[in-house]
C-alpha positions, 0 to 999 in steps of 0.5 A: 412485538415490543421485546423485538422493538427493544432488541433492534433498538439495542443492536442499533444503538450499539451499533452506532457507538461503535468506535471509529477507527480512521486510517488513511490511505491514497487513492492508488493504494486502496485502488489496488487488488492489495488496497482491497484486501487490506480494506476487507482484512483490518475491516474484520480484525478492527471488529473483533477489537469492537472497533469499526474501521473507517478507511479515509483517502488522502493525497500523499502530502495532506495524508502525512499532515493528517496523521501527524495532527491526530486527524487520521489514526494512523496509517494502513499501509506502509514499508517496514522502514517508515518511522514517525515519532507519532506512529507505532509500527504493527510488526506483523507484516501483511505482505511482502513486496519488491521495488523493481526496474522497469524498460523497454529492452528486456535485456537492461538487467538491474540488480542494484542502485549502481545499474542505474548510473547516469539513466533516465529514470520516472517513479511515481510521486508519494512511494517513499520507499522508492524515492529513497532508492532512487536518492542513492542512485550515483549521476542519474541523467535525469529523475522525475516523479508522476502523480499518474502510474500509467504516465510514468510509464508511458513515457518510458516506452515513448524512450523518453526515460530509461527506466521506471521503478516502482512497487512490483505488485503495484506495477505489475497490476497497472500493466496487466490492465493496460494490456493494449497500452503496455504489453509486450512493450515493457518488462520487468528488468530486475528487483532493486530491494525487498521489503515489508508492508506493515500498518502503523497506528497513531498515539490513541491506538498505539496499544493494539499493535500487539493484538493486530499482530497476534490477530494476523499470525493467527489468520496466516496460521488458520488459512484465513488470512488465504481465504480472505485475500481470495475473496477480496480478489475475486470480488475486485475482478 
């Protein structure tokens, strides 16, 4: 009996030293099936480093401020392009992802920023990604940004925007569960860019970005990486 006291006391003393690791994240991201599985899929690679991975939620602005003080260590997710001199980049993606367009009429194909002249267009406040596209776009009518997805779009169907743009999988999702307020009343009309998502790791983890990269093509190669983006989705339905 006392052997198994001493056994739980040690497991339970372990446990609680276990190093944290905080990332930070908004609500939207993590809210969605991806978010879910990037939250499932770094739970598990952080613990075969003996690391336990705290996932903190952030609005956009203070997320930002938290990492560059030191508060977060880093970020789950975000576009290949993204560079802060705090931040290293974990060079192997955990998935790929396209901006895309957004309308009421199926036939305003887009295929670049130039499709957008002088267009009505909503996007979503945070997406850096797509605010840097839309900062190219020659003579918009008129630009605004929307905390809310839903609304952002809702106001495109009401022909108060031409357009929305945004993060494809992010999107899609939202119209796919807003089946009453968005089906068959807007489409997807074109992809602007593709990219990567990655996660970036602060000064204090900066030495794992190789082994988490390692770690990730070793799941892709072996099917788990597959296995677990399944398991997160079924869990998330």
């Amino acid at each position: 009996m006392k052997k198994l006291i001493v056994l739980l006391f040690l497991i339970y003393t372990h446990a609680s030293a276990q190093e944290v690791i905080k990332l930070g994240v908004t609500r939207p991201t993590l809210e969605s099936k991806q978010g879910q599985f990037l939250k499932v899929l770094y739970t598990e690679i952080f613990n075969k480093f003996g690391l336990k991975l705290k996932v903190i939620v952030r609005p956009p602005i203070r997320l930002a401020k938290e990492v560059e003080s030191g508060s977060l260590d880093g970020e789950l997710v975000r576009m290949s392009g993204y560079k802060k001199p705090y931040l290293t980049r974990v060079d192997e993606p955990h998935f790929k992802f396209s901006i895309s367009t957004y309308s009421i009429n199926k036939t305003n194909k887009t295929r670049s920023t130039d499709d957008l002249r002088n267009a009505r267009i909503s996007y979503r406040r945070g997406m850096k990604v797509v605010q840097n596209l839309i900062d190219i776009i020659p003579t918009p009518q008129r630009v605004r940004s929307f905390i809310d997805t839903k609304k952002a779009l809702s106001l495109v169907v009401a022909k108060r925007y031409d357009y929305f743009v945004g993060v494809k999988f992010f999107t899609d999702e939202i119209i796919r569960n807003s089946e009453k307020q968005f089906k068959n009343k807007i489409f997807n009309t074109g992809i602007l860019k593709a990219d990567s998502a990655h996660m970036f790791l602060g000064t204090n983890f900066k030495h794992l970005t190789n082994k988490v990269s390692s770690e990730l093509k070793k799941m892709k190669k072996n099917g788990h990486f597959n296995q677990l983006r399944k398991k997160s989705k079924h869990h998330s339905k």
